[in-house]
C-alpha positions as CSV (number, residue, x, y, z in Angstrom):
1,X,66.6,7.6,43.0
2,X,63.1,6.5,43.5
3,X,60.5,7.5,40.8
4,X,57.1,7.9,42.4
5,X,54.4,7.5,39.3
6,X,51.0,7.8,39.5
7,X,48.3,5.1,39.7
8,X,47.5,4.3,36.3
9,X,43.8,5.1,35.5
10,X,41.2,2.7,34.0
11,X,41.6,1.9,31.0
12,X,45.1,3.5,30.4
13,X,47.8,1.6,29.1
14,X,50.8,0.0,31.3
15,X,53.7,2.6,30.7
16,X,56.8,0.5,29.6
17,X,59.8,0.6,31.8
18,X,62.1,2.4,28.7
19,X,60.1,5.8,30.2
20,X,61.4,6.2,33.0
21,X,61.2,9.3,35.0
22,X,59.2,11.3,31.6
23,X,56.0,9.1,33.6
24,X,56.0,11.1,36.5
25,X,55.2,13.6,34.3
26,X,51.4,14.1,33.6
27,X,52.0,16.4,30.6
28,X,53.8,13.1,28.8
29,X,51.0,10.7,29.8
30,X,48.9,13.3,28.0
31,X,51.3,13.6,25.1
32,X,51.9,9.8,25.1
33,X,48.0,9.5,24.9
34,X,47.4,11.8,22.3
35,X,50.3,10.4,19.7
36,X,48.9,6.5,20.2
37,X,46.2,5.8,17.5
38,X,42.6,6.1,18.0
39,X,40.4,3.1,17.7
40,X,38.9,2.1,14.7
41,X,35.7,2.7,13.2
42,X,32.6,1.8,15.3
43,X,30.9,-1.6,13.1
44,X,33.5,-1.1,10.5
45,X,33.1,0.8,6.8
46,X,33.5,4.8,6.3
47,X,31.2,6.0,9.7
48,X,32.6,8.1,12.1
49,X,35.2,7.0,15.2
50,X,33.5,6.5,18.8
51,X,33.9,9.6,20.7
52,X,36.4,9.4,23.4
53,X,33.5,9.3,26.4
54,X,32.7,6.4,24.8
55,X,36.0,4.5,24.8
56,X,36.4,6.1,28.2
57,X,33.3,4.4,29.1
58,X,34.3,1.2,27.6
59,X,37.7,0.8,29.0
60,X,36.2,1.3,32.4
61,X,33.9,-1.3,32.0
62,X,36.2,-3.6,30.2
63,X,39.8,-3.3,30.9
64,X,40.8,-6.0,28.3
65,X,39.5,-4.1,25.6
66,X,42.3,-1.5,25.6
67,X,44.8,-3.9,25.2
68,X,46.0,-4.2,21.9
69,X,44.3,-2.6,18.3
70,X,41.1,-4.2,17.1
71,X,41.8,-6.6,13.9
72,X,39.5,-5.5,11.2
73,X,36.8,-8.8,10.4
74,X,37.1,-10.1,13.9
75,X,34.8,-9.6,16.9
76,X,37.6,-9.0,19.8
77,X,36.0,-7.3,22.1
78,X,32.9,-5.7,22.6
79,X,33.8,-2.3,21.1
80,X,34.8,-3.7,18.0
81,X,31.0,-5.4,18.0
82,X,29.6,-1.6,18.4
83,X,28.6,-2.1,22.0
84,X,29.9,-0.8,25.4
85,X,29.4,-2.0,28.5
86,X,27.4,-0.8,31.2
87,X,27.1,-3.0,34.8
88,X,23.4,-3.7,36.3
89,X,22.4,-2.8,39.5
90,X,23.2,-6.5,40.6
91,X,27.0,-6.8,39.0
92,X,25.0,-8.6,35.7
93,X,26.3,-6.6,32.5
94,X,23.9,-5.8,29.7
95,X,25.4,-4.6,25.8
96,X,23.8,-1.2,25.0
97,X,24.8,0.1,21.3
98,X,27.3,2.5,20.9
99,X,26.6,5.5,18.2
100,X,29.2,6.8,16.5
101,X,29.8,10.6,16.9
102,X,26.8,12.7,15.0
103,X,25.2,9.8,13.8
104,X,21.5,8.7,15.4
105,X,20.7,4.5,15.5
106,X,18.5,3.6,12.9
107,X,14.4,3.6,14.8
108,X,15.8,6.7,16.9
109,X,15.5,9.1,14.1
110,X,18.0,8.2,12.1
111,X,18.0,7.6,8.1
112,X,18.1,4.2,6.0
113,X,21.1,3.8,3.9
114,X,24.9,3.6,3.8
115,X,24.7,6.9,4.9
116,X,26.1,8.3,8.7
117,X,25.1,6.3,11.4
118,X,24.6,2.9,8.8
119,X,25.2,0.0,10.1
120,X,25.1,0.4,13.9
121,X,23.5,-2.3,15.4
122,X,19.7,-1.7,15.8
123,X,17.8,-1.1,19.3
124,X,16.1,-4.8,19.2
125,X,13.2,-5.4,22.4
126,X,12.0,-9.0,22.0
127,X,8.7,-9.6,23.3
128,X,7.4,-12.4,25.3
129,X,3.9,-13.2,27.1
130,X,4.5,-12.6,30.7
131,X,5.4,-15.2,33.8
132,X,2.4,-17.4,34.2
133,X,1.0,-16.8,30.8
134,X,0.9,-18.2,27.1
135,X,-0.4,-16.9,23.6
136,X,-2.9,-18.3,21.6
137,X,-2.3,-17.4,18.3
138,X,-4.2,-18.1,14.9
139,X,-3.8,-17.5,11.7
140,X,-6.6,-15.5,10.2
141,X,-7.6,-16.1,6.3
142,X,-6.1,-13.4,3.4
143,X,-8.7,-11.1,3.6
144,X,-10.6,-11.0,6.6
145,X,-11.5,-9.0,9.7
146,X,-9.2,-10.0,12.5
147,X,-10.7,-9.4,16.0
148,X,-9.5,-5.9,17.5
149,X,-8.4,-4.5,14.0
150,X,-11.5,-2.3,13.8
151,X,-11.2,-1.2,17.6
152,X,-7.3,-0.2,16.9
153,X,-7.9,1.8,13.6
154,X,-6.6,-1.0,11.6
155,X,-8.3,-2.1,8.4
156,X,-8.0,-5.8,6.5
157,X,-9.4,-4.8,3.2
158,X,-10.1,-7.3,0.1
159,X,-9.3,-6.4,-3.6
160,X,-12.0,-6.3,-5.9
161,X,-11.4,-6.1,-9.9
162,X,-14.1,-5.8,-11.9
163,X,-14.1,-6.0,-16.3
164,X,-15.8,-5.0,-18.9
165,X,-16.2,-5.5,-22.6
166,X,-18.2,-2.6,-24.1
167,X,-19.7,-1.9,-27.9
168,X,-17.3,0.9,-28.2
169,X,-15.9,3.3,-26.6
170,X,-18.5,5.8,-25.7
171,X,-20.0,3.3,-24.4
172,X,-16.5,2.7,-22.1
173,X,-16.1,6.0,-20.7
174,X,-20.0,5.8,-19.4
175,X,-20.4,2.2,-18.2
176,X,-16.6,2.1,-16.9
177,X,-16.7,4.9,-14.1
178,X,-20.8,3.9,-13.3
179,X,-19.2,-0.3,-12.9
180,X,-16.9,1.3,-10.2
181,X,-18.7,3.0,-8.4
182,X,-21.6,0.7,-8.4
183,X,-19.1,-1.8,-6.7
184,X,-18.3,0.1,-4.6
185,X,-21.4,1.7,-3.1
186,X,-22.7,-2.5,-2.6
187,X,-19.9,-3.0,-0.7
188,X,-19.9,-0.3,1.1
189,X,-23.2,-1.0,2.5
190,X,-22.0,-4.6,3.8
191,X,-20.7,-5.6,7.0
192,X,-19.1,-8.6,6.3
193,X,-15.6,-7.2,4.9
194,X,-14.0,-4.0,3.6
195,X,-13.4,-3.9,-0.1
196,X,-10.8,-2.4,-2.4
197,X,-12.5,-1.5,-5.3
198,X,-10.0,-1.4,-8.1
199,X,-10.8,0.6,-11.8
200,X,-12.5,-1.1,-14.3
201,X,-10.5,-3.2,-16.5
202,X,-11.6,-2.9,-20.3
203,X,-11.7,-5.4,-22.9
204,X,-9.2,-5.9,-26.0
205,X,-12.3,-6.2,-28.5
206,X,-15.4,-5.0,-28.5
207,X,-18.7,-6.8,-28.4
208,X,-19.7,-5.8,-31.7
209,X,-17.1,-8.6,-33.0
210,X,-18.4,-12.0,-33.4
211,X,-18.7,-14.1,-30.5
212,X,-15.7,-16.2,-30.5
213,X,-13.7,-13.0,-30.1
214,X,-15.7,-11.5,-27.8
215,X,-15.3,-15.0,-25.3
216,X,-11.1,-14.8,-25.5
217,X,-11.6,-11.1,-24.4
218,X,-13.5,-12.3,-21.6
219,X,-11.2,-15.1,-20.5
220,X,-8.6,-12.9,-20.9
221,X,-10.0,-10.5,-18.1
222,X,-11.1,-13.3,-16.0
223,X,-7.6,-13.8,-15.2
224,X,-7.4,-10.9,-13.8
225,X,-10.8,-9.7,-12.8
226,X,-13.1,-11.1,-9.9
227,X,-16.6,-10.3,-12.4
228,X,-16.3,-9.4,-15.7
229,X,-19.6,-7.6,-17.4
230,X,-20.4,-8.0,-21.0
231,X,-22.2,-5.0,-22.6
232,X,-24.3,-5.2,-25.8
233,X,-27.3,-3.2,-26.9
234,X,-31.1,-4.0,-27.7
235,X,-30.0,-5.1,-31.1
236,X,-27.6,-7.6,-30.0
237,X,-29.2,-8.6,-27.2
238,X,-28.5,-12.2,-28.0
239,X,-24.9,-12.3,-27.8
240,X,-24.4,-11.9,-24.2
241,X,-26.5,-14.3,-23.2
242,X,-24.8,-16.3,-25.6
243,X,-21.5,-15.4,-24.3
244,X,-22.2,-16.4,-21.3
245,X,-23.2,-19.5,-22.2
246,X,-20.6,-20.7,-23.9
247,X,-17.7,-19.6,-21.1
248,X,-20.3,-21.6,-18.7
249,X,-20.0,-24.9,-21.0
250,X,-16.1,-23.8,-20.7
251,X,-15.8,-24.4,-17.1
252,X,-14.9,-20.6,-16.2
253,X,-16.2,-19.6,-12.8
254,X,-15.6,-16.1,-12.8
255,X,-19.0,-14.3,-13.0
256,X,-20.2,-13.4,-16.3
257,X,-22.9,-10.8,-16.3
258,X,-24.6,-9.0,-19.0
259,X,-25.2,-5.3,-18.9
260,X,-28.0,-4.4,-21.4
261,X,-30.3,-1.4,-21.8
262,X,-33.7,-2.0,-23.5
263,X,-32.7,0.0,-26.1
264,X,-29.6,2.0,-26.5
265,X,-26.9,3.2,-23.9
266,X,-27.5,7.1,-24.5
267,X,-31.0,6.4,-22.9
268,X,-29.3,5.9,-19.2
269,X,-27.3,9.3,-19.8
270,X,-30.6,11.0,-19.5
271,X,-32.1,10.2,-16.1
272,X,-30.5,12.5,-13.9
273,X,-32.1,16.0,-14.5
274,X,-29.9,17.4,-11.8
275,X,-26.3,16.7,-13.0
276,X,-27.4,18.1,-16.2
277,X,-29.0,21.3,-14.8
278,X,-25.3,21.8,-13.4
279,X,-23.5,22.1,-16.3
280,X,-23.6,25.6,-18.0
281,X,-25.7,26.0,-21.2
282,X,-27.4,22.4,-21.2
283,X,-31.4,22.4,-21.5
284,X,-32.8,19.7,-19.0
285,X,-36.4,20.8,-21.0
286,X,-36.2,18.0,-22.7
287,X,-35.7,15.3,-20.7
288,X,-38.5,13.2,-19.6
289,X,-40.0,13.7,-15.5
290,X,-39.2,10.8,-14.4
291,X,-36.0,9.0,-14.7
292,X,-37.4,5.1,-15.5
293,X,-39.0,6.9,-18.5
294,X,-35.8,7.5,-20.4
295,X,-36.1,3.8,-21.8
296,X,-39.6,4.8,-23.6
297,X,-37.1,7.3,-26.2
298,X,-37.3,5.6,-29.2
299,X,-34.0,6.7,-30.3
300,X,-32.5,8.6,-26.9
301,X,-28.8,10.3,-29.6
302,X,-30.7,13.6,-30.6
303,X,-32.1,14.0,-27.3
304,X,-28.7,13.7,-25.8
305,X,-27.5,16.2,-28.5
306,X,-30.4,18.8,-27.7
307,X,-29.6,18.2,-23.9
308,X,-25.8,19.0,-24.1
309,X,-24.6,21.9,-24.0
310,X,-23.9,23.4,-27.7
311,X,-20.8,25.9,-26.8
312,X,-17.2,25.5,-27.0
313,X,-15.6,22.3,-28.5
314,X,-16.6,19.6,-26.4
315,X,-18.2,16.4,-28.7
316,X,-20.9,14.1,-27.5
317,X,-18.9,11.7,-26.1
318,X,-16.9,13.6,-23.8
319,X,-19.8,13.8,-22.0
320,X,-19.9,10.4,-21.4
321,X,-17.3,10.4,-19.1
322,X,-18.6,13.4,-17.3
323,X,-21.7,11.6,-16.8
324,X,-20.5,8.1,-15.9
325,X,-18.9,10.2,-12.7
326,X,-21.1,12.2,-11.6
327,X,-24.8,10.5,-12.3
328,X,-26.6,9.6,-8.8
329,X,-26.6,6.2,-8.9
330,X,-29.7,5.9,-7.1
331,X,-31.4,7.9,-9.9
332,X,-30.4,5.0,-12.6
333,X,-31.4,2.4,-10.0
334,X,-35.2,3.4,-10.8
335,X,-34.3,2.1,-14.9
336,X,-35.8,-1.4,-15.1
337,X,-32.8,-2.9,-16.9
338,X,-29.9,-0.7,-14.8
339,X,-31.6,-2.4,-11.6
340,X,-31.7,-5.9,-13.0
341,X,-28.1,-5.7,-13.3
342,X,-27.4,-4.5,-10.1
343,X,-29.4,-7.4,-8.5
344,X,-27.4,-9.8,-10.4
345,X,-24.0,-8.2,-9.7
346,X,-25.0,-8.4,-6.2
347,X,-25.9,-11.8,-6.1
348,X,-22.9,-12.8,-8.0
349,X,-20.6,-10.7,-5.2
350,X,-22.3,-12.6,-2.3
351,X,-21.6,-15.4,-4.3
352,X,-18.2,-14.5,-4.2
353,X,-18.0,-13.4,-0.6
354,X,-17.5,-9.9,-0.8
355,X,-21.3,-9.0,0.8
């Protein structure tokens, strides 16, 4: 009796002899199939089995990689490696990765983690100058503008941290907010580089301790600040310079500038009329016309406390604050002593290449 079988398809296994006439019989082929075991994991761990297309597609490509299960920790064939194999044009072959089934490649949508789809290979494109060509590339310095960044939307910024050490802390929740944003409006108006203003960085002490005190809370910001102002007012005029000049004889080279009223800090609270005139139930009436004049005010506190407004709970200093970020800065620039410090500050940030 001759038994006539069918010509085994791709990727289908050899049908021992011990079957004998059951593989004429499609339906067995089918049942034979279905009761071998399905190929392992796709890259290994707890993700989903290839789909059947897939090992379809793989056999075809590969006849050897049917034959035999995949050991677990070794790369036998390239279905076990996560890839299948799909002929060129030309007879080359190329490996493309293989997802497992309901999982998306990590770049294609899908999700970081150990999650579904984790650990399939990643879609890699390597890039290279084309035939006939070269690159010439250089390093540009931390910090500066590369060619073509500005044109594409992209932006090399700089950090910028500036310090303080205030009399107290009034005088902190004024001349904190009014350092930043200083800083930032000088930088903003130069060409040269785009600067990350950070917050102010405030002092351990305050300047009304005795010098030596006041220098180790200086050095102590200068290790973390590019410029670090010392505040003081007209009474202790003296000590900042004398600050100053001692951290100079020191050898420190962070910038060291004082920030001192002619007489009292209140006084610089007073020049803007208009952010005053927006707050409900202040009186701008007595504040003087033009905004240089507010350092003629012998003693600028009870002005303050007739300009504020009197209702609800607020204190004088929480106006400070309000002040410090919100004042037009080009209002204080017409003070004789706000503008000499912003002409040193800017000095010192061209000395430091920010401008």
């Amino acid at each position: 009796m001759v038994v006539r079988t069918r010509p085994r398809r791709a990727g289908e296994r050899p049908q021992h002899p011990s079957v004998g006439r059951h593989a004429a019989d499609p339906r067995s082929s089918r049942r034979a199939a279905r009761s071998r075991p399905r190929r392992g994991p796709v890259g290994g761990g707890d993700r989903e089995r290839a789909s059947s297309g897939s090992a379809r597609r793989v056999a075809a490509a590969d006849p050897g990689a049917g034959d035999g299960p995949e050991r677990p920790g070794v790369v036998g064939s390239s279905a076990a490696a996560g890839h299948h194999h799909q002929p060129f044009a030309r007879g080359g072959v190329r490996a493309v990765p293989v997802a497992a089934r309901g999982a998306r490649l990590h770049g294609h949508g899908g999700s970081r983690g150990s999650g579904q789809g984790a650990g399939v290979p990643r879609h890699r494109r390597e890039i290279r100058p084309r035939r006939g060509r070269t690159w010439n590339i250089r390093v540009a310095p931390a910090g500066s503008q590369v060619p073509g960044d500005r044109a594409a939307g992209r932006v090399v910024s700089r950090p910028l941290v500036p310090g303080l050490v205030a009399e107290n802390t009034t005088d902190e929740r004024f001349l904190g907010p009014v350092v930043f944003r200083q800083l930032r409006a000088l930088t903003e108006r130069g060409t040269r580089h785009v600067v990350d203003v950070a917050k102010t960085e405030i002092g351990e002490c305050w300047t009304i301790k005795d010098a030596d005190r006041v220098c180790r809370a200086v050095l102590e910001l200068a290790e973390d600040c590019h410029l670090v102002c010392v505040h003081n007012d007209h009474n202790e005029r003296g000590k900042a310079a004398k600050v100053v000049e001692v951290l100079g004889e020191r050898g420190l080279t962070t910038p060291v500038i004082p920030l001192v009223p002619v007489r009292e800090t209140e006084a610089w609270l007073l020049a803007d009329r208009e952010v005053w005139a927006g707050l409900r139930g202040s009186d701008p009436s007595h504040l003087p016309v033009r905004p240089r004049d507010v350092e003629k005010i012998h003693d600028p506190k009870p002005v303050l406390d007739a300009v504020r407004p009197r209702r609800g709970r607020r204190s004088r200093a929480d106006y400070f604050d309000y002040i410090g970020q919100n004042v037009d800065l080009d209002v204080l620039a017409q003070i004789p002593a706000y503008a000499a410090w912003v002409a040193e500050t800017e000095e010192a940030l061209k000395g430091l290449g920010f401008l």
